[in-house]
C-alpha positions in Angstrom: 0.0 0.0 0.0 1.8 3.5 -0.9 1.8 6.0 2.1 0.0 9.0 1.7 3.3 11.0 3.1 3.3 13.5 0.2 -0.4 14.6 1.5 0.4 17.7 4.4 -0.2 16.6 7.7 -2.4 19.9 8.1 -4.8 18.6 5.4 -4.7 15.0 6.7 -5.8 16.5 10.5 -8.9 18.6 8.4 -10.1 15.3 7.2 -9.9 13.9 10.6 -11.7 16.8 11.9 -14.3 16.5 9.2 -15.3 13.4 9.3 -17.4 11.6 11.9 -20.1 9.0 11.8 -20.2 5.9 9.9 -18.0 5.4 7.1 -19.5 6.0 3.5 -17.9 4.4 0.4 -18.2 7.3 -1.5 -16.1 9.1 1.2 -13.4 6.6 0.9 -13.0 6.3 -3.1 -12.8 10.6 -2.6 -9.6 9.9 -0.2 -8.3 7.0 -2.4 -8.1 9.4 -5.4 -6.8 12.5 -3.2 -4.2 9.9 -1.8 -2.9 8.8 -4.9 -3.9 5.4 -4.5 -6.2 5.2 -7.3 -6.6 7.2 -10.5 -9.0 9.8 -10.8 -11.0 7.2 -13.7 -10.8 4.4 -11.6 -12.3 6.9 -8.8 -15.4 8.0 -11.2 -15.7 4.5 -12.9 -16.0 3.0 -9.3 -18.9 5.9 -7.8 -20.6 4.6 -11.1 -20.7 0.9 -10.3 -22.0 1.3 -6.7 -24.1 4.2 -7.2 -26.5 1.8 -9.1 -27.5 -0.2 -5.9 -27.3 0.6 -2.2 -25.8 -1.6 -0.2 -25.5 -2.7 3.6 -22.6 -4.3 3.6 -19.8 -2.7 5.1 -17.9 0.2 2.5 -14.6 -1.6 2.9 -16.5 -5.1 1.4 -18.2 -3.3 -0.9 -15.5 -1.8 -2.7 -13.3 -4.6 -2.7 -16.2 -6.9 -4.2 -15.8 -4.0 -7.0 -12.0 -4.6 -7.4 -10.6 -0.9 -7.8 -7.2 -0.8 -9.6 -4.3 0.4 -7.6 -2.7 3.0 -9.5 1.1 2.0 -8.7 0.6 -1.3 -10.1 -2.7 -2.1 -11.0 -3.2 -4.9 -8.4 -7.0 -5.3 -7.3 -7.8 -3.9 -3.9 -8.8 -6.2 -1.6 -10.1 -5.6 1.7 -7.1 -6.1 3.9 -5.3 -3.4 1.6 -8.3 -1.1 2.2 -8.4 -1.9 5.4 -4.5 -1.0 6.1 -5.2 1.8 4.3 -8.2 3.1 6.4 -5.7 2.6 9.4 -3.3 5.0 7.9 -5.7 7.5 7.1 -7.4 7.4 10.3 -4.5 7.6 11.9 -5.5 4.4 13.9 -3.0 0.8 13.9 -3.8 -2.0 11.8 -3.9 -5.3 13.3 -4.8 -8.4 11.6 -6.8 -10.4 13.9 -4.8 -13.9 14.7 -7.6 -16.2 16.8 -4.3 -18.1 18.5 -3.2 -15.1 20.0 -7.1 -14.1 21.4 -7.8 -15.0 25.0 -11.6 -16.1 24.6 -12.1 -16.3 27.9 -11.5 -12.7 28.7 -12.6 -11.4 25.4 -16.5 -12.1 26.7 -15.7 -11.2 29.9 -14.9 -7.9 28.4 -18.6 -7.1 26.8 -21.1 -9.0 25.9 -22.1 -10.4 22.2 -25.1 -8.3 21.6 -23.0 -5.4 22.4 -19.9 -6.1 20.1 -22.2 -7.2 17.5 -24.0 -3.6 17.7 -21.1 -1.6 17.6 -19.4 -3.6 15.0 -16.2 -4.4 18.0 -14.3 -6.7 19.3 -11.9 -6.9 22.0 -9.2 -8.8 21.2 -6.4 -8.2 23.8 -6.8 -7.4 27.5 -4.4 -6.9 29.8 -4.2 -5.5 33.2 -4.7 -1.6 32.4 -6.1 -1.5 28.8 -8.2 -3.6 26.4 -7.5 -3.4 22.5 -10.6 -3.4 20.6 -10.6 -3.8 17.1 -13.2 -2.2 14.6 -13.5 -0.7 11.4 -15.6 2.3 11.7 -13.0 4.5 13.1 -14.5 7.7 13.3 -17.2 6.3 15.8 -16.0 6.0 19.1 -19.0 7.1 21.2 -18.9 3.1 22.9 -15.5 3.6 23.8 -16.0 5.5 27.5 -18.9 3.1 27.9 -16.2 0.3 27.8 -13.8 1.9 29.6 -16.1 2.4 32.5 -17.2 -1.6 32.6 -13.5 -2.5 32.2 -12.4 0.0 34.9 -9.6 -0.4 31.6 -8.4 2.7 29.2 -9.2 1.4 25.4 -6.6 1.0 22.7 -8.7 0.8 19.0 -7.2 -1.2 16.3 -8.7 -0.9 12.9 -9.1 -4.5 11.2 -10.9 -6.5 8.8 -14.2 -5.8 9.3 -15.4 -9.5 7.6 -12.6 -11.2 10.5 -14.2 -8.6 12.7 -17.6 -10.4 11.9 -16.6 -14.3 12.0 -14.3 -14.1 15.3 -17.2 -12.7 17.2 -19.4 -14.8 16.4 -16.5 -17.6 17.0 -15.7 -16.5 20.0 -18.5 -15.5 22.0 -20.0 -19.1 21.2 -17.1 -20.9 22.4 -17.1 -18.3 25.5 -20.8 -19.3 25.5 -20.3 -23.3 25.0 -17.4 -22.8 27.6 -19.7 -21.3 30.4 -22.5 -23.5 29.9 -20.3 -26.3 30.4 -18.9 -25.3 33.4 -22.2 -24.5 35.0 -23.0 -27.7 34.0 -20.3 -29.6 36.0 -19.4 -27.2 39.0 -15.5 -27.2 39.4 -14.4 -30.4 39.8 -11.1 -32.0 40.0 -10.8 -35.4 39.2 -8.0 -37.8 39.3 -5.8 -35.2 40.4 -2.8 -36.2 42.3 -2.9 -32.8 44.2 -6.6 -33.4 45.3 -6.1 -32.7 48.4 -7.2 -29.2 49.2 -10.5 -29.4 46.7 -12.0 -32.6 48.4 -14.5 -30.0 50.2 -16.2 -28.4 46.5 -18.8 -29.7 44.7 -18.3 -33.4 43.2 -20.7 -32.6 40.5 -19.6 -34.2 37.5 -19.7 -33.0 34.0 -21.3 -35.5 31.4 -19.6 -35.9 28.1 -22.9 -35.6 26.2 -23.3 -32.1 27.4 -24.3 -30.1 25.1 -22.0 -27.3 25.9 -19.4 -30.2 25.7 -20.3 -31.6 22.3 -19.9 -27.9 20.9 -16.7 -27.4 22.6 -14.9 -30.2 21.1 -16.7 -29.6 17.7 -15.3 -26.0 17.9 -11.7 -27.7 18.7 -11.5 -30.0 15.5 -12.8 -27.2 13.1 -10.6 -25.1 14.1 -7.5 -26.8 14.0 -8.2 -28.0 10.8 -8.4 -24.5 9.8 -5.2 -23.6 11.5 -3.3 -26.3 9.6 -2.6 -27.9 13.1 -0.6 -31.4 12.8 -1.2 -32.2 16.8 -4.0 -31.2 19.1 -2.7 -31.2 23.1 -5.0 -31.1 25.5 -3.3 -30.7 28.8 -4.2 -30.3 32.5 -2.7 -27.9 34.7 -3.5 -27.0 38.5 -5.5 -24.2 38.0 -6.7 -24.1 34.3 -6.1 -26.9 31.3 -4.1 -26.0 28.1 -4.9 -26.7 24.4 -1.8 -26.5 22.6 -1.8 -26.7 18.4 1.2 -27.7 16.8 1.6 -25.7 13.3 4.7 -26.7 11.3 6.3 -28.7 14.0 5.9 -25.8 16.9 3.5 -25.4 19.7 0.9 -22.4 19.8 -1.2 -22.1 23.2 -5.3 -21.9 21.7 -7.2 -21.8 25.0 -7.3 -22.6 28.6 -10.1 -24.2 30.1 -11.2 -24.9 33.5 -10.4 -28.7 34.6 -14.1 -29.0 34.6 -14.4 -28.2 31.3 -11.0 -30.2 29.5 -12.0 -33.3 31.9 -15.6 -33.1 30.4 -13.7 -32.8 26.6 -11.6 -35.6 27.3 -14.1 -38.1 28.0 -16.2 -36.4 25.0 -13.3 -37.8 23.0 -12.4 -41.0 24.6 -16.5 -41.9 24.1 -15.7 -41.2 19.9 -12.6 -42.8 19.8 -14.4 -46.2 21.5 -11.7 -45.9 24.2 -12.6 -46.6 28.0 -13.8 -43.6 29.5 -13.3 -45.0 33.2 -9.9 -45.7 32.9 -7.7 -43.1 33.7 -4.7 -44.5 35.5 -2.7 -46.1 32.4 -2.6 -44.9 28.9 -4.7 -45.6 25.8 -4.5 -45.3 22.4 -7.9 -44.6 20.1 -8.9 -43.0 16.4 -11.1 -41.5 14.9 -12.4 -40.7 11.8 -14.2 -37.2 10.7 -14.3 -34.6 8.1 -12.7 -31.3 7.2 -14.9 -28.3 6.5 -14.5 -28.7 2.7 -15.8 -32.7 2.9 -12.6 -35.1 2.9 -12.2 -37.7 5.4 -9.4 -37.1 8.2 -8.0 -39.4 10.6 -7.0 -38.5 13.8 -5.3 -41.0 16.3 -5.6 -40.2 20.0 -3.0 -41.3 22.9 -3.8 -40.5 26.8 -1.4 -40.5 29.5 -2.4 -40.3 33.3 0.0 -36.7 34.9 0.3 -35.6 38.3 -3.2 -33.2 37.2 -5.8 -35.3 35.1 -5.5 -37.4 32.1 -3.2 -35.3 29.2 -4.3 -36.5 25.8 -2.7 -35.8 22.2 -4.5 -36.1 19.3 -2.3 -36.1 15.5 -4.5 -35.4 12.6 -3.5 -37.0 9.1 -4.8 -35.1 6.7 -4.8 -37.4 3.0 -3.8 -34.7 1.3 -0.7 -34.5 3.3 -0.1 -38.1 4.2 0.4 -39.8 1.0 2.4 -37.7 -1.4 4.6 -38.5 -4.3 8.8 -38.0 -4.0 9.5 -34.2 -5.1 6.3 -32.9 -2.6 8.1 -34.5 0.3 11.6 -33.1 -0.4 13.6 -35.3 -2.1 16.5 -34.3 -4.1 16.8 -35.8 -8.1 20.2 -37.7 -6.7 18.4 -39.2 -3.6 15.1 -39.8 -5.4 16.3 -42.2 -7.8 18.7 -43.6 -5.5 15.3 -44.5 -3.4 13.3 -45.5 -6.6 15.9 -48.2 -7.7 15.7 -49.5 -3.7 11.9 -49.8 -3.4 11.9 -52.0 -6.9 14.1 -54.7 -5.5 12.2 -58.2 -5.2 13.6 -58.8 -1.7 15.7 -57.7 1.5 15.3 -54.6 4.5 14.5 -51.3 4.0 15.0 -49.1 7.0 14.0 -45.8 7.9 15.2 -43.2 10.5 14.4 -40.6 12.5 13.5 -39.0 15.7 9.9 -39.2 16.7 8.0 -36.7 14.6 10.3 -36.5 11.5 8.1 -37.8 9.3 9.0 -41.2 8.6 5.6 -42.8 8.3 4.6 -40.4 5.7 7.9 -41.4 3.6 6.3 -45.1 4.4 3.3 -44.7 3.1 3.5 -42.7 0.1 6.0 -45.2 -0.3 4.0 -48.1 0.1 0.9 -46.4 -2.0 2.9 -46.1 -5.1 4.3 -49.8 -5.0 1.1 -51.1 -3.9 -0.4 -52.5 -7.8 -3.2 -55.0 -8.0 -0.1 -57.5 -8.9 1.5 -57.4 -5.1 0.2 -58.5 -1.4 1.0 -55.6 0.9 1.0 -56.3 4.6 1.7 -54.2 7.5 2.2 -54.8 11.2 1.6 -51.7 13.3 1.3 -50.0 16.8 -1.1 -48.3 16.4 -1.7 -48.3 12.7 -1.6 -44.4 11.6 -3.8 -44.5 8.8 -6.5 -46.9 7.6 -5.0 -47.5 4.0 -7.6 -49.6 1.7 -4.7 -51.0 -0.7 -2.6 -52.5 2.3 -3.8 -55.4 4.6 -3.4 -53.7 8.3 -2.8 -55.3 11.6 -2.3 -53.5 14.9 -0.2 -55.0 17.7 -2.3 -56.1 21.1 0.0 -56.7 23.5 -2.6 -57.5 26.2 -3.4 -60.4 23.4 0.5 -61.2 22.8 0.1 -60.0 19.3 3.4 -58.4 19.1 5.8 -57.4 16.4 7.3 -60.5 16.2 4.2 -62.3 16.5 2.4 -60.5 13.5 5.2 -61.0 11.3 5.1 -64.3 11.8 1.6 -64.9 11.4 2.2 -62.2 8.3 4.6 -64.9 6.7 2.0 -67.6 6.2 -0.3 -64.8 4.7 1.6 -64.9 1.5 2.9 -61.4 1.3 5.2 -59.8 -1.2 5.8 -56.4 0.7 5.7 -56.4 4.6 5.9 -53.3 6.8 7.0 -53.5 10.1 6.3 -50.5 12.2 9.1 -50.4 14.5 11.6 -52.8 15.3 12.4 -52.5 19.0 14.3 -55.7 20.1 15.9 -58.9 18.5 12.5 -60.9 18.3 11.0 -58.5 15.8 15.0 -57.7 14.3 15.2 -61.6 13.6 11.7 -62.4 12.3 12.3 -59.2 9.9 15.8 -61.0 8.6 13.7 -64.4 8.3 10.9 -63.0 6.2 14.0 -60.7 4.0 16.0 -64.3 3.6 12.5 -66.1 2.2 12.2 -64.1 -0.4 9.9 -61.1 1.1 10.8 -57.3 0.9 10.7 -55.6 4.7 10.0 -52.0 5.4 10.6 -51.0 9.1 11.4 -47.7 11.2 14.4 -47.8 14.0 15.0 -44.3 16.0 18.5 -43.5 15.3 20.3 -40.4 14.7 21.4 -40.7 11.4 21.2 -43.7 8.5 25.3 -45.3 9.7 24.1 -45.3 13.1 21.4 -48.1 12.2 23.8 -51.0 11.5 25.3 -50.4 14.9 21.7 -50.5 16.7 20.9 -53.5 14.7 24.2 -55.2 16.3 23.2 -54.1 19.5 20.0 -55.4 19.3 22.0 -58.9 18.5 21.6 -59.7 15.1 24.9 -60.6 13.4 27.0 -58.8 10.7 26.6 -61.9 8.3 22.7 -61.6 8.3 22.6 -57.7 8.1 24.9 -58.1 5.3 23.0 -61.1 3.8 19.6 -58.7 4.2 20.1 -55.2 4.3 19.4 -53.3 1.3 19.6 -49.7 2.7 18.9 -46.9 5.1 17.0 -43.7 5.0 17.6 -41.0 7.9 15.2 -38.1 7.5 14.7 -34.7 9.1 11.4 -32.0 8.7 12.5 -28.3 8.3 9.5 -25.5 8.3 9.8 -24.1 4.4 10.0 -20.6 4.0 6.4 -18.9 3.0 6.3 -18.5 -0.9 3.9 -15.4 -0.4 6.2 -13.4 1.6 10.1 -14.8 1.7 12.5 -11.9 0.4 15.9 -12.3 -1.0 18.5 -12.5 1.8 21.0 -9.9 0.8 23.3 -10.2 4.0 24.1 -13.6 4.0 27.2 -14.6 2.1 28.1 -18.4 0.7 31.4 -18.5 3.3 29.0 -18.8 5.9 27.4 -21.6 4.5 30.5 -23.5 3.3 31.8 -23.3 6.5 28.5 -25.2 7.8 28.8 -27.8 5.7 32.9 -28.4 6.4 34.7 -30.8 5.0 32.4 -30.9 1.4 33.0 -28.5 -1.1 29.7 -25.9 -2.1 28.9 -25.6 -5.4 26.2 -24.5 -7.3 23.6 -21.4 -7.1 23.0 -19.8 -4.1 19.7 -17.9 -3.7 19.1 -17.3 -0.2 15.7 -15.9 0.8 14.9 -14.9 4.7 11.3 -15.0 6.4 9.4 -12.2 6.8 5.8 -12.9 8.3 2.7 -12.0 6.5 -1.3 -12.9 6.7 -0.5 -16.5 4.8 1.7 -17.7 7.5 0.3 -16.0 10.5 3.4 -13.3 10.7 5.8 -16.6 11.0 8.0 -16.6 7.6 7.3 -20.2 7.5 4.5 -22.2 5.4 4.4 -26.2 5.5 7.3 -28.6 6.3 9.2 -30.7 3.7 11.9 -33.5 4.5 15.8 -33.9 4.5 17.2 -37.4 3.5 20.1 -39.1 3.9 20.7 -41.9 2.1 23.1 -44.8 2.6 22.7 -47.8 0.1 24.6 -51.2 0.8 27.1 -52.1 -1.5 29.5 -54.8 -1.3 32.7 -52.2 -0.5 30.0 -51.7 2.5 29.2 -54.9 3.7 33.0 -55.5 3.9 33.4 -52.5 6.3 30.1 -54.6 8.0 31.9 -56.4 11.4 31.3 -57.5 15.1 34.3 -54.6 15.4 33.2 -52.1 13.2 33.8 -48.5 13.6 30.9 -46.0 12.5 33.6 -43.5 11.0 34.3 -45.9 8.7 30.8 -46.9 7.4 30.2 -43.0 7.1 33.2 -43.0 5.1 32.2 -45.5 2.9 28.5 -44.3 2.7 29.4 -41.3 1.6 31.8 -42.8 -1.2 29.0 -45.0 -2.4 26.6 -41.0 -3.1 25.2 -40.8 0.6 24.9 -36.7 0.9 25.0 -36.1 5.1 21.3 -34.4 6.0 23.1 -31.2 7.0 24.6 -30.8 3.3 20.9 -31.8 2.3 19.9 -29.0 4.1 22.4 -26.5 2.9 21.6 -27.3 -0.7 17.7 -26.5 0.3 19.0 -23.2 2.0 21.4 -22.4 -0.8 18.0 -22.8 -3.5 16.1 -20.5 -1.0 13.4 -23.0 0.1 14.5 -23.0 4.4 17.0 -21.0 6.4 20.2 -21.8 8.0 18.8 -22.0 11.7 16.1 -24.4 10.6 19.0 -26.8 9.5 21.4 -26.3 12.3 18.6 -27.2 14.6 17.0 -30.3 13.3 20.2 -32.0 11.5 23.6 -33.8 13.5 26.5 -31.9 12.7 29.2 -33.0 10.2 32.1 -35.5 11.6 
C-alpha cells in the first residue's frame, strides 16, 4: 500500500476533523483518489458501479467486491489493503486479527455479544490496564467511555478486517458461551488429580460428556485446528486451568485454557468417539477417529492419553490425506536421492529401514511409499502399533500386546499370509529384528522404522540389538535417515541480501559448495500467520549397501568408517541436504542447524 506521506499533515488532520459517523464508500474512493492510490478514472468508474444499488454491507467489502485498480501497479484492492489503508488514514493501527493469539475467555468477559455485535467491535487483547478493541468504523467512538467504564480499563482501537471482525465474534463469543454453559453444568471439579487434596470439600458434581455445551466445545476444537493447519492437538491439565496447545509446522501455539471441569468433560467427550474406555484413567490408551474437514474429505486423527500428576493429558495427530500420501519431489527429495530410493523400493527382496527421531516424518515417507508400489499384482501387509492411517490397498494389523500380538508375532503370522511387501512398524528388540531377517532371507521385501540419529548409526543398533554382521549383510538393502525443516512462506520470503556463501560452506565443512545460491529470509505475512514459514518438507540421507559396505560390516566395526564409505558410495550427510535446500532459498540456515547432526 503507498503511504499517503506526500499529503500535508495539516490537510490530513482537516479530514480527521471532518469526518465523523459511519463510514460511506463514496467518502473513501474521494480519499483514495486524493491519496494517490487510485486514478481519478478508476475513482469515477467506481462511484458509477455502486451508485447503481445501495448496499449494507460494510464500505470496505463493498469496494473490494468492485475490485478498484491500484494505480502503482494495478493490483485489485482487496479488503485487507483497504483496510490497512483506512488505518493509515485514520491515523489508527492495523492489526490483523490472529484467533491463536485471542484470550476467549476474557474477550467475553470484556462485553457481551449483543454489544460487540451492535457496535461492530471486538476486543481482542486485554491486559491488566487496557483492552484493544478492534473495529473498522473509526471515526465512531461514542462506545469507547462506555467500555472503559465496565472494564475499569483505558481502550486501545485497532482498525481490522471488518469481515474477521464479523466471524471471530461470532467464533468466539459461542465458544465463551459453549465454555460457560459447560462449566455451569459440572461445577468445578477436579478429578484424578494427584494434588486433590485441598479441593475434596467443592462440589463433586460431574460434567457428562454428552453435554451439550461439551459436544460444541470439542466440535469448535476440530474445526478449528483443521483451519489452522494444526498437525497435533494437546489437550493438557494444569492445577489451575487446562491448556490446548496446536502444533503448526512442527511448533507449539497455546489456543485456550479451560477450567479442569471443562477439559476433563472434553476428554471423555473424546475418549466416548474414539471407542476408548472412558473410566480408565490410570494407564494410557490409544484410540482413532475418523471425521471430516470443513471442505468434505475424510481425516484421521489417532488419540493417545497419559495419566500426569493433574488429570489425564491426551494428544490427538491429525493426518490429513492430502498431506499423508504424497509423491517424492512434494516431500523433499533431491533428483540424486530420489532415484537412489526408486531403484531401492523395486528390489524383489531384503530390509529397507528408515530413521528418524519421533516426529520427523518417517511414516509419511512409508506410506506414500507403500501407496505407489502397492499395484493390483503385489500383497502388501503391514504390522503396526497403532496403525496411523486406515489405508484400503494395504492389509493392516495393529499389535495387542494384552493379546501377545506383538511385532514379532504378527510377522510371523504375516509370513503364512503370503505377502510380497511387509511393513513393520518399528523394530524395537531382537525378536521382531530376527523375524524381519527371516521374512527378508524367504524371499519377502521388509520396510521397518528404527530411531537413530542418522542412517550409519542403524547397523550399529541392529548389532546391539543382536543380530549378526553376516545376516545384516546377507539382508540389508539400505537406510534412510530423515529430518522435517519448516519451508519458508512463498507469499512473503525476500531475498537474503546479508548472507554470504562462506558462511554456509563453513557449515557444511569438510564438502565442497557448489552451485547457485539464492538465499531468501522469512518475513511474516497474513498467509503464515506473521511466521516466515509455510508447511514442512523433509531432509534425506541416504546410505545404500554395496559390497565395499558390507566388507566395512563387522562385530568390530567402527561408525567413522561406514560414514566413510557411505558417503563414497553417493550418501549426501542431512546437514549438506539441508544446505543445498538453504542455498535454493526454500528454508533458512537455523532451521538446518537445529534439526540435523553436525558433520564428523
Amino acid at each position: 500500500m503507498p503511504p499517503h506521506s506526500h499529503r500535508s499533515t495539516t490537510a490530513q488532520d482537516s479530514a480527521h476533523a471532518k469526518h465523523h459517523g459511519p463510514l460511506d464508500w463514496r467518502r473513501v474512493v474521494e480519499w483514495l483518489s486524493a491519496d494517490g492510490v487510485i486514478s481519478p478514472d478508476e475513482a469515477q468508474r467506481t462511484i458509477a458501479r455502486c451508485s447503481q444499488a445501495e448496499s449494507r454491507q460494510n464500505p470496505l467489502v463493498r469496494l473490494a467486491n468492485v475490485a478498484m485498480e491500484r494505480a502503482s501497479d494495478g493490483k485489485p484492492l482487496d479488503v485487507d489493503m483497504l483496510t490497512e489503508y483506512l488505518a493509515q488514514r485514520s491515523g489508527l493501527e492495523y492489526l490483523r486479527i490472529d484467533p491463536l493469539k485471542v484470550d476467549v475467555g476474557k474477550v467475553a468477559d470484556t462485553m457481551s455479544a449483543t454489544y460487540a455485535e451492535r457496535h461492530k467491535v471486538l476486543p481482542v487483547q486485554v491486559t491488566a490496564k487496557e483492552v484493544v478493541v478492534a473495529t473498522a468504523e473509526p471515526f465512531i467512538d461514542d462506545w469507547v467511555a462506555e467500555v472503559e467504564r465496565q472494564s475499569k480499563r483505558t481502550v486501545r482501537r485497532v482498525i481490522a478486517n471488518p469481515q474477521d471482525i464479523q466471524r471471530y465474534t461470532a467464533e468466539f463469543f459461542a465458544l465463551a458461551k459453549s465454555v460457560r454453559a459447560a462449566q455451569k453444568a459440572g461445577g468445578t471439579t477436579v478429578s484424578n488429580s494427584f494434588e486433590q487434596l485441598v479441593e475434596l470439600g467443592k462440589t463433586n458434581k460431574q460434567l457428562d460428556a454428552n453435554d451439550q455445551g461439551v459436544i460444541r466445545v470439542v466440535d469448535w476444537l476440530w474445526q478449528y485446528a483443521f483451519d489452522q493447519r494444526a498437525s497435533d492437538i494437546h489437550l493438557e491439565p494444569r492445577r489451575e486451568q487446562g491448556v490446548i496447545r496446536f502444533r503448526i509446522d512442527g511448533v507449539l501455539h497455546q489456543v485456550y485454557q479451560m477450567p479442569m471441569g471443562v477439559l476433563n468433560a472434553m476428554t471423555a467427550r473424546i475418549k466416548l468417539l474414539g471407542r476408548m474406555d472412558v473410566i480408565e484413567k490410570r494407564r494410557p490408551l490409544d484410540g482413532r477417529i475418523k471425521t471430516r474437514n470443513p471442505s468434505g474429505d475424510e481425516i484421521e486423527m489417532r488419540i493417545s492419553t497419559l495419566p500426569t500428576a493433574f488429570g489425564e493429558k491426551m494428544v490427538m495427530r491429525i493426518f490429513d490425506p492430502e498431506t499423508t500420501v504424497k509423491d517424492l519431489d512434494a516431500l523433499g527429495f533431491s533428483a540424486h536421492d530420489g532415484a537412489r530410493w526408486e531403484s531401492l523400493v523395486k528390489r524383489p527382496h531384503g530390509i529397507i529401514l528408515v530413521t528418524g527421531p519421533t516426529g520427523s516424518g518417517k511414516t509419511t515417507t512409508l506410506y506414500s511409499t507403500l501407496k505407489r508400489i502397492a499395484t493390483e499384482e503385489v500383497n502388501v501387509s503391514t504390522v503396526e502399533d497403532p496403525i496411523e492411517m486406515i489405508e484400503p490397498a494395504f492389509n493392516q494389523t495393529q499389535v495387542q500386546p494384552q493379546l501377545d500380538l506383538g511385532f514379532a508375532q504378527g510377522l510371523r503370522a504375516l509370513m503364512r499370509q503370503d505377502p510380497d511387501i511387509i511393513m513393520v512398524g518399528e523394530i524395537r528388540d531382537l525378536e521382531t529384528a530376527e523375524m524381519a531377517v527371516q521374512a527378508a532371507l524367504t524371499g519377502h521385501l521388509v520396510f521397518s522404522t528404527l530411531h537413530t540419529n542418522d542412517a550409519p548409526s542403524a547397523i550399529t543398533r541392529l548389532m546391539e540389538l543382536g543380530v549378526p554382521a553376516y545376516l545384516i549383510n546377507a539382508t540389508l538393502l539400505g537406510v534412510l535417515a530423515q529430518r522435517l525443516v519448516r519451508t519458508l512462506c512463498k507469499h512473503c520470503r525476500v531475498r537474503d541480501d546479508d548472507s554470504n556463501r562462506e558462511v554456509l560452506a563453513e557449515m557444511i565443512k569438510p564438502w565442497q559448495f557448489s552451485g547457485g545460491y539464492k538465499p531468501f529470509k522469512p518475513v511474516g505475512c497474513v498467509e503464515c500467520r506473521m511466521t516466515g514459514f509455510l508447511g514442512r518438507m523433509g531432509l534425506y540421507e541416504l546410505l545404500t549397501v554395496t559390497e565395499a559396505f558390507k566388507g566395512k560390516v563387522t562385530s568390530d566395526h567402527s561408525i567413522e568408517s561406514l560414514r566413510r564409505q557411505a558417503i563414497a558410495d553417493g550418501m549426501r550427510p542431512l546437514r549438506l541436504a539441508g544446505a543445498l535446500r538453504v542455498a535454493e532459498g526454500v528454508t533458512v540456515m537455523e532451521e538446518v542447524l537445529a534439526a540435523t547432526p553436525p558433520l564428523v
